[in-house]
C-alpha positions in Angstrom: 103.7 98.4 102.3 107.2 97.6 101.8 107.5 99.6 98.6 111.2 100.4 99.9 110.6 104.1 100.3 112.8 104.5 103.1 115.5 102.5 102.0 116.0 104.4 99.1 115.6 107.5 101.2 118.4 106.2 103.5 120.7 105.4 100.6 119.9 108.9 98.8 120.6 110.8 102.3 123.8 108.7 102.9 124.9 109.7 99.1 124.3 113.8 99.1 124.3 114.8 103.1 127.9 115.5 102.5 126.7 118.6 100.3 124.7 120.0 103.1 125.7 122.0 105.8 123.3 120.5 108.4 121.2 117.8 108.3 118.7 115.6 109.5 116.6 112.5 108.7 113.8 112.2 111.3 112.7 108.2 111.1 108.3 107.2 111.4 107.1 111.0 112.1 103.7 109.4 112.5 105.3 107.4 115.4 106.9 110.9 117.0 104.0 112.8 116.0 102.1 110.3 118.1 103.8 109.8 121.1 105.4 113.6 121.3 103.0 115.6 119.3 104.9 118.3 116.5 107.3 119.5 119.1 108.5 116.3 119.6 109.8 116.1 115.6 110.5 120.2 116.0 113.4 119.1 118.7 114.6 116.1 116.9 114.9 118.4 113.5 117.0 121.5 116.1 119.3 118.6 117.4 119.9 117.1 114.7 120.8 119.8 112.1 122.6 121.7 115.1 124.7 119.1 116.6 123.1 119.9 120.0 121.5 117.2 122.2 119.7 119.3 124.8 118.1 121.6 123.8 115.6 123.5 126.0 112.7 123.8 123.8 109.0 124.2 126.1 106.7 125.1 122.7 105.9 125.5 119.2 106.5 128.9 118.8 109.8 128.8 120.5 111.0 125.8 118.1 109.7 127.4 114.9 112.0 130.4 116.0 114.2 128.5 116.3 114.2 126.7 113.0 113.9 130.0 111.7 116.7 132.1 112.7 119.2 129.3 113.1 118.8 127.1 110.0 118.4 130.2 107.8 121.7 131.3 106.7 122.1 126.9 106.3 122.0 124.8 103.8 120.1 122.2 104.9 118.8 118.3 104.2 115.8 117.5 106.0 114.0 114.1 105.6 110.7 113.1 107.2 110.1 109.6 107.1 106.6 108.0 107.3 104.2 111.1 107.3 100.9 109.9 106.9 98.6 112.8 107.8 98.6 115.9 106.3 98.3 117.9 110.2 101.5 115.8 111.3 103.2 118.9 108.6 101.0 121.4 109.2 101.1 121.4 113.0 105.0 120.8 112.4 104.8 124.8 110.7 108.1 124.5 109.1 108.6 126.9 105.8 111.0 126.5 102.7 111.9 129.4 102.8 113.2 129.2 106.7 115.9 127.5 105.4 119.1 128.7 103.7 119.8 129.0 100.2 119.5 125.4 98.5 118.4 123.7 100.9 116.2 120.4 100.7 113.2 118.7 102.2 112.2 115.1 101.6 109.1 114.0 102.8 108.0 110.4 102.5 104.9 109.3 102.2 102.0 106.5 101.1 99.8 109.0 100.7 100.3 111.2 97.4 97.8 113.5 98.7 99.8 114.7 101.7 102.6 115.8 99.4 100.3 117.7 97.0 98.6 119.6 99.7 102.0 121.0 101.0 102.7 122.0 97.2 105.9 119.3 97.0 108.2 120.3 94.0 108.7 116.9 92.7 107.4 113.7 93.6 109.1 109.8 92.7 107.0 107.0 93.4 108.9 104.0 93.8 107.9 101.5 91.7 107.8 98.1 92.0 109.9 95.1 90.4 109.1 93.9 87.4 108.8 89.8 87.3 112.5 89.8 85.7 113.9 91.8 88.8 112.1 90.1 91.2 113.0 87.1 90.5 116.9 87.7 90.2 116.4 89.3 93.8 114.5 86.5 94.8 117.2 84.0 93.8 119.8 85.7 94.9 118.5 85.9 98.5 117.4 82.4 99.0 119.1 80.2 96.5 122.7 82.8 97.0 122.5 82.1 93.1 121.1 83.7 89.9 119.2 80.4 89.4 116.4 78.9 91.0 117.3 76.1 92.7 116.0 72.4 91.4 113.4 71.5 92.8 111.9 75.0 94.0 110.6 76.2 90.6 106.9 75.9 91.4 107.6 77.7 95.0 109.7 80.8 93.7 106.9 81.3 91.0 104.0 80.8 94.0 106.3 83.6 96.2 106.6 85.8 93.3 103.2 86.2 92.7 102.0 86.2 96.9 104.6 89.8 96.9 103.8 91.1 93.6 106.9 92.7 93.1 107.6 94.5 97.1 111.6 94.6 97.1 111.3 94.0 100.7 108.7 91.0 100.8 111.1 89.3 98.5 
C-alpha cells in the first residue's frame, strides 16, 4: 500500500550489510514463491549469501542443507521482501539458529500476522506522515520548494487528503 516498507528496508540493508559476512535481500517473495515455488527463494538466498551463481540445487531438502551447513559458521543478513502468506515461510523451512552467531533476518510484511506466527523478535510498523511531513514532502516534490506554490493551495490540501499520509503516493 505504499507504506514505504521496502524502501526503508533497502536503505537499512544498504547501511548495516557491511557488518555481515554474507548477505542477501531477496525482493517480492510472494512473486518468487509464485512463479518458482520455496526452492525458487531457497536458491536465490544460496547465491546470494555465497557469491555463487549456479548453483545446482534439484530440491528442498538439498537447499535446506545447504543453508544449513554453509551459512552456519556465517554471520548473515537475510531480507525477505513482500511475504504475504504465512506457507511462503514455512514451506521456505529456514531456522535461526542455521545461521551463525549474530546473524539477522528481516522479513517484510502487510500482514502482522505472518510475523507473529514465525515468533518475529521485534516488529516496526512504519508509520505514516503526519499532515506537517506530508506536506513538506509534498512541496518539495512538485513545487522543488518548501512552499506551496500560488495558486495550488486548494489542490495540495485536496492531494493530501486523497494519500492520507503514504510517503510514496505523495
Amino acid at each position: 500500500w505504499g507504506g514505504g516498507k521496502t524502501t526503508l528496508a533497502t536503505a537499512l540493508y544498504a547501511r548495516i550489510s557491511n557488518q555481515f559476512d554474507a548477505c542477501c535481500f531477496i525482493h517480492d517473495v510472494s512473486k518468487i514463491y509464485g512463479d518458482h515455488g520455496p526452492i525458487g527463494i531457497q536458491k536465490q538466498l544460496l547465491c546470494q549469501t555465497l557469491n555463487e551463481e549456479n548453483l545446482q540445487i534439484s530440491n528442498l531438502p538439498m537447499a535446506s542443507n545447504l543453508i544449513r551447513t554453509r551459512l552456519c559458521q556465517i554471520k548473515s543478513l537475510v531480507v525477505l521482501d513482500n511475504v504475504d502468506e504465512v506457507e511462503q515461510l514455512d514451506k521456505l523451512n529456514m531456522k535461526r539458529e542455521w545461521l551463525g552467531t549474530g546473524s539477522r533476518i528481516i522479513i517484510i510484511s502487510r500482514n502482522g500476522h505472518i510475523l507473529r506466527e514465525h515468533g518475529v523478535d521485534e516488529v516496526y510498523r512504519v508509520r505514516l506522515l503526519d499532515r506537517k511531513y506530508a506536506l513538506q514532502l509534498f512541496c518539495r516534490k512538485a513545487f522543488k520548494s518548501d512552499d506551496i506554490m500560488s495558486g495550488y493551495i486548494y489542490l495540495t490540501y485536496d492531494v493530501l487528503n486523497y494519500v492520507r499520509g503514504l510517503p510514496l503516493a505523495l
